[in-house]
C-alpha positions in Angstrom: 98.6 123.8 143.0 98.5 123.2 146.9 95.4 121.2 148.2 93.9 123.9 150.3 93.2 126.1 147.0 92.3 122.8 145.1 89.7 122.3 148.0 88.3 125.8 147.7 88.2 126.0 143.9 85.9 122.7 144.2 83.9 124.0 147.3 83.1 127.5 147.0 85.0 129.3 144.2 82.5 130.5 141.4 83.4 133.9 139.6 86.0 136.7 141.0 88.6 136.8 143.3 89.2 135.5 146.4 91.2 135.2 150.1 92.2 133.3 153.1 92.2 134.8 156.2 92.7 133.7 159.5 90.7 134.9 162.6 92.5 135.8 165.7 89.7 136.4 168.1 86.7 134.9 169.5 84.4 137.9 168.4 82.1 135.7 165.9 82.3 132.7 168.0 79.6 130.4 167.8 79.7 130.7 164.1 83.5 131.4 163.5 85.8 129.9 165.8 89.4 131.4 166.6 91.8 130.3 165.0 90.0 129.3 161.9 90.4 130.3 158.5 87.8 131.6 156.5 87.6 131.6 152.5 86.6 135.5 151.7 85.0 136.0 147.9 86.5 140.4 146.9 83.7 142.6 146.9 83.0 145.9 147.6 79.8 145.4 149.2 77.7 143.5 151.3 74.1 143.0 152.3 72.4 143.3 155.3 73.6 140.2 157.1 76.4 139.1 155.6 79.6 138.6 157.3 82.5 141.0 155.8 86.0 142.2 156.1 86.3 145.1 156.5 89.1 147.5 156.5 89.5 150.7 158.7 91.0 153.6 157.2 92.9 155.2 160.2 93.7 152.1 161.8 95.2 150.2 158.6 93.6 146.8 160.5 91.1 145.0 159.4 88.0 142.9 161.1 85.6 140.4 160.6 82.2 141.2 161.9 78.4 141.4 160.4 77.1 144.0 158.2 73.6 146.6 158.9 73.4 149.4 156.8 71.9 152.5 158.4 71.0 156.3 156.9 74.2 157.5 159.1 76.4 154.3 158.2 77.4 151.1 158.7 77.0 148.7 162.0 79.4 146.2 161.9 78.5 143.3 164.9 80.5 140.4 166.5 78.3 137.0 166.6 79.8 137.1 170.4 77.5 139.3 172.5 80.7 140.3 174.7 81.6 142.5 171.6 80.0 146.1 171.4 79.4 147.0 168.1 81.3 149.1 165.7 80.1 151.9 164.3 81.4 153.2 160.5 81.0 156.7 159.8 82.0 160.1 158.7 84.5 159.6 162.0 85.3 156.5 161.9 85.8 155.2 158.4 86.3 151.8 156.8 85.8 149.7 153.3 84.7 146.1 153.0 87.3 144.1 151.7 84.8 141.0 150.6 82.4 138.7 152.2 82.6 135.2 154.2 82.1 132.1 151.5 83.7 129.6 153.9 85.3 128.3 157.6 88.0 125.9 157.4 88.5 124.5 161.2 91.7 122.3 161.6 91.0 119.5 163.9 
């Protein structure tokens, strides 16, 4: 077993599945720097809040950005206010993947 997964079983790894993926932008910098990784517990869902992967459909990419549920969809935000929000829809459709447990920053 290598020590990265020995350090997430101990830190954050409860019940279910889960994923390291590294972020490639600045788009939830302050909380989430580039070039981090973050530890991502599988889930279909997410509340209000949360940060999520998610998925989109026609794109086959996937993003990391904060969840709001409206009637008409799902707002997906960057923490970094030079970011306009996303908007999921009947057009523009996407899945979440899982949500944000963890940041690993190498020094």
């Amino acid at each position: 077993m290598n020590k990265q997964k020995q350090l997430i079983d101990k830190l954050v790894v409860k019940n279910g599945n889960y994923f390291v993926l590294s972020c490639i932008d600045n788009s939830m910098e302050p909380t989430i720097a580039n070039g981090s990784q973050v530890v991502v517990h599988e889930q279909p869902d997410a509340e209000n809040g949360q940060i999520a992967v998610v998925l989109f459909e026609d794109e086959n990419t996937a993003t990391l950005k904060r969840i709001k549920k409206t009637k008409t969809g799902v707002i997906l935000t960057s923490d970094n206010s030079e970011y306009e929000p996303i908007i999921l829809n009947k057009d523009k459709r996407g899945h979440i993947l899982g949500i944000v447990k963890m940041e690993m920053k190498r020094f």
